[in-house]
C-alpha positions in Angstrom: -4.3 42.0 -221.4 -7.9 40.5 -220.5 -10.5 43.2 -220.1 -12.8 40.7 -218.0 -11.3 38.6 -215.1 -13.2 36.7 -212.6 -11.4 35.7 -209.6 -12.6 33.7 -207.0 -11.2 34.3 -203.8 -11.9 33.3 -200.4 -10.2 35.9 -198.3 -7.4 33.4 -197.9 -3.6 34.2 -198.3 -3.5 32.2 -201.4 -6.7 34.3 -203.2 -4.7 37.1 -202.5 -1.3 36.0 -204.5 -3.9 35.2 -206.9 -5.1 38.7 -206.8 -1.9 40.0 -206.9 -0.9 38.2 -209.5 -3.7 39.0 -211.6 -1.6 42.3 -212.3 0.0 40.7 -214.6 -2.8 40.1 -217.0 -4.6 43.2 -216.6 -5.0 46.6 -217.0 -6.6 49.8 -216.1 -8.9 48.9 -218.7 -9.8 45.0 -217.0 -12.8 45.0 -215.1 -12.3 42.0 -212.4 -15.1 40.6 -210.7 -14.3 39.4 -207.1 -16.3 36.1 -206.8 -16.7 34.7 -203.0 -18.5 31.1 -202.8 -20.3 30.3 -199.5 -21.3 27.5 -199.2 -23.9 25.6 -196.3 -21.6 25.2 -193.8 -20.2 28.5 -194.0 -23.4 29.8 -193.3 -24.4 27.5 -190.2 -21.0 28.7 -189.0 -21.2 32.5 -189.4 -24.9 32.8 -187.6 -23.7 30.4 -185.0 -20.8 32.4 -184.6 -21.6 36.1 -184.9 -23.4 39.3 -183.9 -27.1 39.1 -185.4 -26.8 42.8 -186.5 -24.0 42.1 -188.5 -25.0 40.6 -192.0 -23.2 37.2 -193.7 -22.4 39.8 -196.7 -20.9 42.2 -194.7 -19.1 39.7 -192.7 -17.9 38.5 -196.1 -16.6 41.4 -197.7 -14.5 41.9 -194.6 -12.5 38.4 -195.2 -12.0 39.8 -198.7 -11.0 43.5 -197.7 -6.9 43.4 -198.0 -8.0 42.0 -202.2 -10.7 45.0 -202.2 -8.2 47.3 -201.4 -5.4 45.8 -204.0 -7.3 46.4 -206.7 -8.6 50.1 -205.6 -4.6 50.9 -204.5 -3.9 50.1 -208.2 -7.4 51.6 -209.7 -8.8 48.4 -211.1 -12.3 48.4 -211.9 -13.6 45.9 -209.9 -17.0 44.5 -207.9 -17.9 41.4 -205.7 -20.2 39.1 -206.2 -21.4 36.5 -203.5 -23.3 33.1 -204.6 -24.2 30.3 -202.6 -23.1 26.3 -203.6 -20.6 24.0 -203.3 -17.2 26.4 -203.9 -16.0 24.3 -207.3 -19.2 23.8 -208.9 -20.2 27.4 -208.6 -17.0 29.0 -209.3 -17.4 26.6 -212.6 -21.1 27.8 -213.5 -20.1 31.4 -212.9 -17.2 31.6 -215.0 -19.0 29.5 -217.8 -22.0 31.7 -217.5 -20.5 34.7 -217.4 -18.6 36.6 -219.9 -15.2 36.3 -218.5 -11.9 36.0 -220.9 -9.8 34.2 -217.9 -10.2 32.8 -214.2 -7.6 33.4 -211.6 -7.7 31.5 -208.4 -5.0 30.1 -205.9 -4.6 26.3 -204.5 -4.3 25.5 -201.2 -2.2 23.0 -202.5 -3.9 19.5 -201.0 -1.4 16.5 -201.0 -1.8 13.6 -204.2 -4.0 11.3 -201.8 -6.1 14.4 -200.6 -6.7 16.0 -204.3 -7.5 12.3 -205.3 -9.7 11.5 -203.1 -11.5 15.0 -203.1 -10.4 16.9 -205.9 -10.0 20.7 -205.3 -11.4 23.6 -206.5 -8.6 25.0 -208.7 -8.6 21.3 -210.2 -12.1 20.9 -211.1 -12.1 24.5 -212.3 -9.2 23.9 -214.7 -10.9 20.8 -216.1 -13.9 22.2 -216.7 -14.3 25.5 -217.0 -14.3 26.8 -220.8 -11.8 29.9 -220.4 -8.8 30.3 -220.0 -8.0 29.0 -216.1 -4.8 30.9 -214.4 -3.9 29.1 -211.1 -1.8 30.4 -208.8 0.3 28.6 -206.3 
């Protein structure tokens, strides 16, 4: 079992099979950090889009509440971070940086000509990232 898991998650349906099955690498014990990328556009769009008196983070931790609850439904020790970048190089320099014995993230599963012409995150991420890399389909 890894005691330290990152997982970046998006909010989407696929970050939360990753999530869920995360449970089979951890325990009570692992201490998973949620990690949500936002990147430029992202931004324009959310102050475009929404109340001022509501905050990006907040806003954020919303799209990642059903994973948030997961993990406190089935007591894992867990907190969520927030950095700004492009999603695949930050999700890289985190997991690199930190001290993390695995990565666990889903694919949105881009066709051969799409992922060729613009990679994906859960490529890039396996390539270079110096941990062990768990994707999840």
């Amino acid at each position: 079992m890894y005691k330290t898991l990152l997982l970046a998650a998006d909010g989407s349906e696929n970050s939360f099979r990753a999530a869920k099955e995360s449970m089979n690498f951890i325990d009570e014990n692992t201490h998973v950090t949620i990690l949500n990328v936002i990147n430029a556009d992202d931004v324009k769009d959310d102050v475009l889009h929404n109340p001022q008196s509501e905050s990006i983070t907040t806003r954020r931790k919303e799209k990642l509440s059903e994973i948030i609850s997961f993990y406190e439904n089935n007591g894992i020790t867990h907190d969520v971070i927030f950095e700004r970048g492009v999603p695949a190089e930050t999700v890289v320099s985190v997991t690199n940086d930190g001290d993390f014995e695995a990565l666990v993230l889903g694919t949105r599963g881009l066709n051969n000509f799409q992922e060729m012409m613009l990679g994906s995150v859960s490529h890039k991420a396996a390539k270079r990232v110096k941990t062990t890399v768990i994707i999840v389909k």
